[in-house]
C-alpha positions in Angstrom: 116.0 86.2 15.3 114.1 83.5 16.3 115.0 80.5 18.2 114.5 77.6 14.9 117.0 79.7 12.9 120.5 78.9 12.8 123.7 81.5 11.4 126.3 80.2 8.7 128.9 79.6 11.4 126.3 77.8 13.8 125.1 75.7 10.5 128.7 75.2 9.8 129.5 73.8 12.8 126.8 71.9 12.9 127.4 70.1 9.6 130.8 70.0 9.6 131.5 72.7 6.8 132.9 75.1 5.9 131.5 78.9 5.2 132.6 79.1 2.2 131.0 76.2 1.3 127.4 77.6 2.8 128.2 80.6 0.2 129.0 78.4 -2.3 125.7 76.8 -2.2 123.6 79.4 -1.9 125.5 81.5 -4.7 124.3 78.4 -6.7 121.5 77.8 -5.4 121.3 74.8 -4.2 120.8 75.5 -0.3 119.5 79.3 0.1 119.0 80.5 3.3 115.2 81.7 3.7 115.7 84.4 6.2 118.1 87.7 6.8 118.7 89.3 9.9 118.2 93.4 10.8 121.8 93.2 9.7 121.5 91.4 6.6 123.4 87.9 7.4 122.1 85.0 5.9 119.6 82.9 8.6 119.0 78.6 8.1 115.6 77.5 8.9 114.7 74.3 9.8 113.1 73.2 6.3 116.6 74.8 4.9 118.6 72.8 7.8 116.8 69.4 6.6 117.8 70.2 2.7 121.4 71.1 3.5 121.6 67.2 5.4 120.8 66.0 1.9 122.9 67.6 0.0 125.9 66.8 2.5 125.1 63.0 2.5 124.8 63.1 -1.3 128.3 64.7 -1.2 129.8 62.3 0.9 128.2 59.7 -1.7 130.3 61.4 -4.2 127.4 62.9 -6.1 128.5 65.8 -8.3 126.8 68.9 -7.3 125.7 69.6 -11.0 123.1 66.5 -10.3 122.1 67.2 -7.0 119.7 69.8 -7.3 117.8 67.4 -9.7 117.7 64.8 -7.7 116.3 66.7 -4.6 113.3 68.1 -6.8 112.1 64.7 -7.3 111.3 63.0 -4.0 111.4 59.4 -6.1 114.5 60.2 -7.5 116.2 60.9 -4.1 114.8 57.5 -2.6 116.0 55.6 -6.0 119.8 57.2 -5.5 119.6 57.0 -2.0 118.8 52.9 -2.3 121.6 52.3 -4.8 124.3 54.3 -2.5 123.4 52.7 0.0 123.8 49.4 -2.0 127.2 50.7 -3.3 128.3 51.2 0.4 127.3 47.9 1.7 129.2 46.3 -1.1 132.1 48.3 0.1 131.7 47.1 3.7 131.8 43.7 2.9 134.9 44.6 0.6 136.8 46.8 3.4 135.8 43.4 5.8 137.2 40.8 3.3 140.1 43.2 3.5 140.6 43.6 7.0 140.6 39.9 7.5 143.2 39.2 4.6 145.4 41.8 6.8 145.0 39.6 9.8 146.1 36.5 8.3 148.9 38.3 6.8 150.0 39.5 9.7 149.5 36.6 11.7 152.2 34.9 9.1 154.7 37.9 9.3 154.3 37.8 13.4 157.5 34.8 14.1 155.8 31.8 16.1 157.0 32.0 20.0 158.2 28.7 21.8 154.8 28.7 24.1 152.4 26.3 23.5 149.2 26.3 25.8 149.2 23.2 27.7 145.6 21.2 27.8 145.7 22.4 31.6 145.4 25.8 30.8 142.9 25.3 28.6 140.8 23.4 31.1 141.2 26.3 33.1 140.2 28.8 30.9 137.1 26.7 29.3 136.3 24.6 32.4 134.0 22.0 31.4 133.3 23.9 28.4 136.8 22.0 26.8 136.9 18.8 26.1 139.8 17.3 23.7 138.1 14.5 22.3 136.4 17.9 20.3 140.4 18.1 18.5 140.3 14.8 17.3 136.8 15.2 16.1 137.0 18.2 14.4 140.3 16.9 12.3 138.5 13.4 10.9 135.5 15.8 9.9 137.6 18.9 8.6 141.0 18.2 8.3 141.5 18.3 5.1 139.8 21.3 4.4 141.3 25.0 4.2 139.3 26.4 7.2 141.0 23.8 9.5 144.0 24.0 8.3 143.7 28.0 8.2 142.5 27.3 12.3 144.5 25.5 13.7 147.7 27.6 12.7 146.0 30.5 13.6 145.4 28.5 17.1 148.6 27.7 17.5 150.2 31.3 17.7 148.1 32.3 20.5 149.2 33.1 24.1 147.3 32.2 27.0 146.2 35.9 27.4 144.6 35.6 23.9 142.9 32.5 24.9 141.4 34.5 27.7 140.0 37.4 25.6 138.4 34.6 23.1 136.7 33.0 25.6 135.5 36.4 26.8 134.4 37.3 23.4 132.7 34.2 22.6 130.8 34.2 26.1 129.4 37.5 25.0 128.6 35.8 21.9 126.4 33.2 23.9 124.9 36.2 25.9 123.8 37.6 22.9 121.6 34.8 22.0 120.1 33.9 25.0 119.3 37.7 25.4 117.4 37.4 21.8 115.8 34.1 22.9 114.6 36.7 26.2 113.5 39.3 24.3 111.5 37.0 22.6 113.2 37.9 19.1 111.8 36.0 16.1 114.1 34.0 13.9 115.5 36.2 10.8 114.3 39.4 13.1 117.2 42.3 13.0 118.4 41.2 16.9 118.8 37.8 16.1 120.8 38.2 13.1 123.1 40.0 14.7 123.5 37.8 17.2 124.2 35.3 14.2 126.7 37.7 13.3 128.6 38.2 16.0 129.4 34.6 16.5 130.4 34.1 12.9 132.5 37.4 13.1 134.1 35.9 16.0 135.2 33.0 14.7 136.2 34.7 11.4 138.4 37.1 13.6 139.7 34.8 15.8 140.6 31.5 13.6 139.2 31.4 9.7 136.6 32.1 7.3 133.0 31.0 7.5 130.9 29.6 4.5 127.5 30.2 4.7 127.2 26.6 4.4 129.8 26.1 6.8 128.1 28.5 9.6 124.4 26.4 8.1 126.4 22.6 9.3 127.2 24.4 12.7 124.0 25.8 13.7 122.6 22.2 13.1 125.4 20.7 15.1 124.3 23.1 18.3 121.4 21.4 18.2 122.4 17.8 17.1 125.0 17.0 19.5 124.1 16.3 23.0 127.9 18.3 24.1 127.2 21.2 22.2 123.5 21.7 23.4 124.6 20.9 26.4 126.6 24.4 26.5 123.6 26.5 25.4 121.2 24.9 27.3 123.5 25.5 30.7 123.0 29.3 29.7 119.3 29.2 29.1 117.2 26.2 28.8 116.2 25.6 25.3 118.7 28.0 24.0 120.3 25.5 21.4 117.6 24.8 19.4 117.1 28.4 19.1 120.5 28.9 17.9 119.7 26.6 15.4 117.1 28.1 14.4 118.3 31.7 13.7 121.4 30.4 12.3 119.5 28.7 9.9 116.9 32.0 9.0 120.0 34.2 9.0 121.7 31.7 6.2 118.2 31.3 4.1 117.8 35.0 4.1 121.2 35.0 2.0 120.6 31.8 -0.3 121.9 29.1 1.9 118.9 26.3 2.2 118.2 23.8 4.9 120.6 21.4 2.6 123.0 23.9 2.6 123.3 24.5 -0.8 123.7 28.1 -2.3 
């Protein structure tokens, strides 16, 4: 036996399987082995190998067997199914996220509030010079009336100081993430810049409330626009708020949100 070919139990393993599926498949034909051995098992090649990978992503797809010999005869066919799974799947993620944050929130009601309130001291401490009240009073003229703020600052208010801690962690790795994009030299609406785009809106999602598109559109401007804000970014890496601004906003255009922030 040769080096390129793999037993049932090796190909099993490999894949995840069972045996009796292998056998299964090849009594069907839909993945035969191409080679015996002197003793008349059943040997995988490479080119058999690469088939059997489609047919087990197919099946995780939830493609019936009966269509998936068809659909690997036709190299079009395989890319057109493969392009609407992978459509279906995405639609599922964003579904299974929606989901995960509509947990959250209901758990956060379910968890009783505690007596602790975290003093503007400790904030200081945690945020240094990064915290600045006047940014409370601010944000509730602008947004007070709205869900979101409402939705954040209850959310807020149920946090320890621990928590605190681990959210300014998470959002300094946020920040870190830009200005490592803004390094690498990584072009607004480029695969590394939105998902440092991401991240930040994630973080904010998990931490205190949803996110509008138009919503995260207003903030990337406001990086920018206010002296305090840039001011933050810029103490990272020089110049790094108006980037910030500027893949915020190619990351909301690529998804229908325009410069006025309209959908």
């Amino acid at each position: 036996m040769t080096d390129d070919l793999l037993t049932v139990g090796q190909v099993a393993e490999r894949f995840g399987i069972t045996v009796r599926t292998l056998h299964h498949y090849d009594a069907i034909g839909l993945v035969t082995p191409s080679e015996r051995s002197w003793a008349d098992y059943r040997l995988y090649s490479p080119g058999d190998v690469q088939r059997l990978a489609r047919v087990v992503l197919l099946r995780r797809l939830e493609m019936p067997l009966a269509d998936i010999g068809a659909v690997l005869a036709d190299d079009d066919a395989l890319t057109e199914q493969l392009r609407r799974r992978r459509e279906a799947v995405i639609a599922r993620l964003d579904e299974l996220n929606g989901l995960v944050r509509a947990i959250d929130t209901a758990l956060t009601k379910e968890e009783p509030m505690s007596d602790y309130a975290i003093t503007e001291g400790e904030m200081k401490e945690i945020f240094g010079t990064g915290y600045d009240e006047s940014y409370d009073a601010e944000a509730e003229a602008r947004w007070g009336e709205t869900d979101a703020y409402k939705e954040s600052q209850r959310r807020a208010k149920s946090y320890t100081k621990e928590q605190w801690v681990r959210i300014k962690a998470e959002g300094d790795a946020v920040m870190e993430r830009f200005a490592q994009a803004k390094r690498d030299g990584a072009e607004p609406g480029s695969e590394q810049a939105d998902a440092a785009v991401q991240a930040h809106r994630d973080h904010i999602e998990t931490w205190f409330n949803d996110v509008p598109l138009p919503m995260l559109r207003g903030m990337g401007e406001m990086f920018s626009a206010d002296p305090r804000f840039a001011k933050t970014y810029d103490d990272v890496k020089p110049d790094l708020a108006p980037y910030v601004t500027s893949v915020i906003t190619a990351y909301c255009a690529k998804r229908g949100v325009d410069e006025n922030c309209g959908s």
